[in-house]
N, C-alpha and C positions, 0 to 999 in steps of 0.2 A: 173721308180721309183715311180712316185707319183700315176700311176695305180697300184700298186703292195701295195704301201699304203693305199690310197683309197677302195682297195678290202679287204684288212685285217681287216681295220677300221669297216665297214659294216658285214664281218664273224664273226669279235667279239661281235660286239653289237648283232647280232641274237642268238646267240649262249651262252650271258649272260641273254640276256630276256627267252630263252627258258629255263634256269636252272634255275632264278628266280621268271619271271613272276613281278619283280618289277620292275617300272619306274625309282626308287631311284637308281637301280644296274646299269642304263646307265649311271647317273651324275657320276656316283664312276669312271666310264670307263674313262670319261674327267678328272677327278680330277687328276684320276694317274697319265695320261700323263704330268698334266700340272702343276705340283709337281716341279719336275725334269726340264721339260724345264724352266718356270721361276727362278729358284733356279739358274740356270747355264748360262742362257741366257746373263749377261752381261763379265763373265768368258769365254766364248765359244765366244763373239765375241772379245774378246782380243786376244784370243788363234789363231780363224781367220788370224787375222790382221799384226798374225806373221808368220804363215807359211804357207807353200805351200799348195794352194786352192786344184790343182787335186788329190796331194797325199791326202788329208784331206776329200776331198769330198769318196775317195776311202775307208776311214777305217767306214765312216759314213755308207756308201753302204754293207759291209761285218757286220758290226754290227746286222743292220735292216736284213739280210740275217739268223741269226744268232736266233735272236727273231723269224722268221718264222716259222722257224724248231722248235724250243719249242714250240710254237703251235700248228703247226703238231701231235706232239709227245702227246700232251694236248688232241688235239680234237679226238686220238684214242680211237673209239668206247668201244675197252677194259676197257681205262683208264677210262673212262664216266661213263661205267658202274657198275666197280670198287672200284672206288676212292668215297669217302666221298664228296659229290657237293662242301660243303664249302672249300674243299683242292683244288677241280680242280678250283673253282671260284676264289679266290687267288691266285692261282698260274697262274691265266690271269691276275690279279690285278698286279701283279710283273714284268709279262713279258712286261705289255703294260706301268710300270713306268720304265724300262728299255730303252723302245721307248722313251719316254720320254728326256730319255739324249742324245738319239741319234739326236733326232730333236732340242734338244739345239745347236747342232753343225751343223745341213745339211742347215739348212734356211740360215743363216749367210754365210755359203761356197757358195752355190751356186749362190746365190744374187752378193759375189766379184766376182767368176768366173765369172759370166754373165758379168762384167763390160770390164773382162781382153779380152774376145772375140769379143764382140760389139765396133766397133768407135763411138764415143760421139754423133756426129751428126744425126746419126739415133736411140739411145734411145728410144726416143717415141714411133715408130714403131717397134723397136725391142721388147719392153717391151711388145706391143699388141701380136707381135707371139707366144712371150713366155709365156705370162698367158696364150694363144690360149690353148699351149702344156700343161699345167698343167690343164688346164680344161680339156682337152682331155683327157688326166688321170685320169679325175672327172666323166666326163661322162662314159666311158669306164667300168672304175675300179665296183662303184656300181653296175649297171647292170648285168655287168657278177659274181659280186656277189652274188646279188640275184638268177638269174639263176642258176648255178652252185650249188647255195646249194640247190635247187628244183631236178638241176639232179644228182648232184655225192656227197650231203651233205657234212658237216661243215667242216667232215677231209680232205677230198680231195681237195675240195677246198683250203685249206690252202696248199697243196701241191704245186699245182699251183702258188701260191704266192710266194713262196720260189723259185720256178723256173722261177717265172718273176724278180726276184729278181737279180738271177745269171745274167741272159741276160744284166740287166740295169748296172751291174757290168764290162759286156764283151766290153757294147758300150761306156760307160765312158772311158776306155783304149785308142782308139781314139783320144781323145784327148791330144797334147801335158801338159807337165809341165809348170807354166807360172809364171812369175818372181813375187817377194815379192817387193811390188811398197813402205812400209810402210817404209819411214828413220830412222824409231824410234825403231829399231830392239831390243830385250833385256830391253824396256821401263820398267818401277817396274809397278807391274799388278794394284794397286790401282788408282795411276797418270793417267794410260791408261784409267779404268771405271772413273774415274772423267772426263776425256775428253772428252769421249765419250758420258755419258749423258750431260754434260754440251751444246755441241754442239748440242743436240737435242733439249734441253728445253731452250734456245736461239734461235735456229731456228722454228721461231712462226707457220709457214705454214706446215712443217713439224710436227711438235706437233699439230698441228690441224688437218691437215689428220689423223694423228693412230689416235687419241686420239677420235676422231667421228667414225672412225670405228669401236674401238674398243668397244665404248659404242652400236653401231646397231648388231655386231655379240653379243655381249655378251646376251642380249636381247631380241633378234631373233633368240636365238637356237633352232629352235623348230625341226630342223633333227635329232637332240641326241632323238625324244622321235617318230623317224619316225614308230621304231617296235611296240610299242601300237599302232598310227593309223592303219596299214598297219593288225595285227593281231585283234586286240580291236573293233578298229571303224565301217575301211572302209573293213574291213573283207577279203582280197585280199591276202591272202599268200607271199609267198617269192618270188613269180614273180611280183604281184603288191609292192610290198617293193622294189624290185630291180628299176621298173620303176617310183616310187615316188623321191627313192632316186638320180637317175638317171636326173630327169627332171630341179630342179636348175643347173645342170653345164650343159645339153642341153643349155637353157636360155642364160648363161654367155656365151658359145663357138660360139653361132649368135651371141653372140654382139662384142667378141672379135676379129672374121672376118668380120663383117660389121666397126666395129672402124679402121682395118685397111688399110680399103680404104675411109673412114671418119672421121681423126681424132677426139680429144675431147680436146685438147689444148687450143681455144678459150672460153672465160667465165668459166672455167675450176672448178672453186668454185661452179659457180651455178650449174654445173650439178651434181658433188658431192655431193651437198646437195638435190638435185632432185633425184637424185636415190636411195640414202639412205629412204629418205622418201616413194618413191614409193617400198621401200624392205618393212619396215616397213606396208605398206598397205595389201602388200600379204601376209604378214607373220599372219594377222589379216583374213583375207578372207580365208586361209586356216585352219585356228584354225574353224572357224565356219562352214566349211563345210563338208557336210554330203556325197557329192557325189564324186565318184574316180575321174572322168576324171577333175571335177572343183579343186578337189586337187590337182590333178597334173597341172593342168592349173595355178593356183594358186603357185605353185613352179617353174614352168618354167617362168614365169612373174618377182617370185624372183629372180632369175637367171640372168636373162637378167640387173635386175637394179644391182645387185652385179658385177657384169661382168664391168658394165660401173665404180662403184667405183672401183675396184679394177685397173683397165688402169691407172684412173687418180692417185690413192695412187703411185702406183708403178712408175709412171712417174716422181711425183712428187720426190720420193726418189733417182732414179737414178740419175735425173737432179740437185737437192741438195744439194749431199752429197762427199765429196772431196772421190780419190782412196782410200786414207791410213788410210780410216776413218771406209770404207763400212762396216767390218766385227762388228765392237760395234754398227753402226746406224743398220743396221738389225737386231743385237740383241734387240737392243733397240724396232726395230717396231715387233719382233719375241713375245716381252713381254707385248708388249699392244693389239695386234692384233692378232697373230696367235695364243696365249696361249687364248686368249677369247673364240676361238673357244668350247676349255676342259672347260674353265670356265660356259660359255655360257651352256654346255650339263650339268656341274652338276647342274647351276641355274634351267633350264629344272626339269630336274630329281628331284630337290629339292619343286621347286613350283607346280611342278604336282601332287607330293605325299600330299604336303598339302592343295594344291585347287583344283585338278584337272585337265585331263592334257588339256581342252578346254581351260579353264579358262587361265591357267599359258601361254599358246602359245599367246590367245590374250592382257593377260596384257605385253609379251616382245613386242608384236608387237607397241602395244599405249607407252608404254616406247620409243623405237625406234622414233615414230611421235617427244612425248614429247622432247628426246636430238637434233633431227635435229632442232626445230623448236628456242630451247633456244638457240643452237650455231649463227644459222643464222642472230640474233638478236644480242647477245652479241659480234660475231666477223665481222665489216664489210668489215676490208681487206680479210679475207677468202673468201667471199661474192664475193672480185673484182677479186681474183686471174685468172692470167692466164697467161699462158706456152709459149706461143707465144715467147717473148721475152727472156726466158731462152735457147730457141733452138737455137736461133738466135745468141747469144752470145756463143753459143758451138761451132756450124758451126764454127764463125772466132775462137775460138782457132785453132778448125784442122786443118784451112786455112793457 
């Protein structure tokens, strides 16, 4: 699913910079998405919380199946030709805020199912295979996106997506049905969002992971404006655009099989705030450079430091966050962090058109420096955090 994602994500943004040629038309791309998910996002993790994850994760998956095909149907060469640009550009604009509500609901399902699978006591490690697997889908996904519209262009490729779509729909099935852990079954849907954030914005370490990350992605979006470089800059067509884009989740996927045989539990604050700041470096180093392979050097270095926050966020939320609670606290970290992403690409999009797009990558990057450095300062139990002792207290529950 999340290479099927990841692939779609990347055909659209080439395939709106190529109708428009404007930086501005990729922010619109995050905006749409991220409309709908934050709008819904604490609604969807109510909805979570009440019903059955597999059946749930299953309508998300037929949905996103569903979106495909209208793109498909979009990116026929006919209709391109055809069709008014500004109808077929809109009418990408609709289908990707559609995606939108569909990932109000997949982030939050999937996060409880993960819980209902996994024993407590290996969380940790669990959590490392499983970003592994969605990196895997990160790396993957781009790449053969880029390639793919080099060999069999926009619309076929989209084909392919629809039909990786179906698959990740066959192997879901697989999986049994898994009980609703939530006593509070039929709760009144406001009481439920008050609980839910309440609990987040109480639980200080928790609001301090999203809330950091969500300021470094929102800031560091500088892959929402990767088709300028890759077409603009670094002159490199849709195979170097595939391997630009390609190269942060290379980065992340070494570090997420190295963390697996090396945790990141211990000091666990400090490396969060160390890696973020070294995302932030690369994110500057690659705004400024002029050469392909140091660009891509330069994202696979982001990569690897995102890879390590991301372990530790994800850890830290697992370990956290009570069963009956997962599907509003994922909402919740859905709306500070995974919507930053869209946000992240319209800021992108937005400060490029009005400074330019060097400029606007290394002001998110020095922004990014600026929020690590003020958090590490203003919070010093974040500073002390570490995981150690939460694991340890799982183990004896299972015991």
């Amino acid at each position: 699913m999340v290479f099927a994602w990841s692939m779609q994500f990347v055909v659209i943004e080439w395939q709106v910079y190529s109708l428009t040629k404007d930086p501005l038309s990729l922010g619109i791309i995050g905006l749409m998405e991220v409309i709908p998910a934050v709008t819904l996002a604490l609604f969807a993790g109510h909805i979570v919380d009440q019903k059955e994850k597999r059946g749930l994760l299953v309508k998300c998956i037929i949905g996103f199946s569903v979106i495909s095909l209208g793109l498909f149907l979009l990116t026929w060469p006919r209709v391109v030709g055809e069709w008014p640009t500004k109808t077929v550009l809109y009418s990408i604009y609709f289908l990707v805020f559609l995606g939108g509500i569909v990932r109000a609901f997949l982030g939050p399902t999937i996060f409880s199912l993960f819980s209902l699978i996994v024993p407590k006591k290996v969380y940790p490690n669990a959590a490392t295979w499983s970003s592994s697997v969605w990196q895997m889908g990160g790396v993957i996904g781009p790449a053969t996106a880029g390639f793919c519209i080099n060999w069999i262009g926009v619309h076929w490729s989209m084909c392919l997506i629809f039909g990786f779509s179906l698959i990740a729909l066959l192997n879901l099935f697989q999986i049994p049905k898994k009980p609703i852990l939530n006593p509070k079954i039929g709760e009144p849907v406001f009481k439920s969002l008050r609980e839910g954030v309440k609990f987040v914005f109480n639980t200080k370490i928790i609001l301090g992971a999203i809330t950091l990350d969500m300021i470094a992605v929102l800031f560091g979006g500088a892959i929402a404006l990767l088709p300028v470089f890759a077409q603009d800059i670094l002159h490199v067509g849709s195979e170097g655009f595939g391997i630009l884009r390609a190269a942060p989740a290379v980065g992340a996927l070494i570090t997420m099989f190295t963390s697996a045989y090396f945790p990141l539990n211990k000091n666990a604050g400090m490396k969060l705030l160390a890696a973020i700041f070294g995302f932030g470096l690369c994110i500057i180093a690659f705004g400024l450079s002029t050469w392909f392979w140091i660009s891509v050097l330069a994202l696979f270095f982001s990569g690897v430091t995102d890879g390590i926050s991301m372990i530790i966020r994800q850890t830290i939320l697992q370990l956290r966050t009570p069963d009956h609670m997962r599907g509003r606290v994922a909402s919740v970290n859905s709306m500070f962090v995974g919507s930053s992403n869209e946000l992240g690409a319209f800021e992108s999009g937005l400060t490029a058109k009005l400074m330019g797009t060097v400029t606007a990558v290394v002001f998110g990057g020095s922004m990014t420096l600026i929020t690590v450095v003020a958090t590490g300062i203003i919070s010093p139990a974040f500073r002390k955090l570490d995981l150690r002792k939460d694991i340890e207290e799982h183990e004896k529950e299972e015991e």
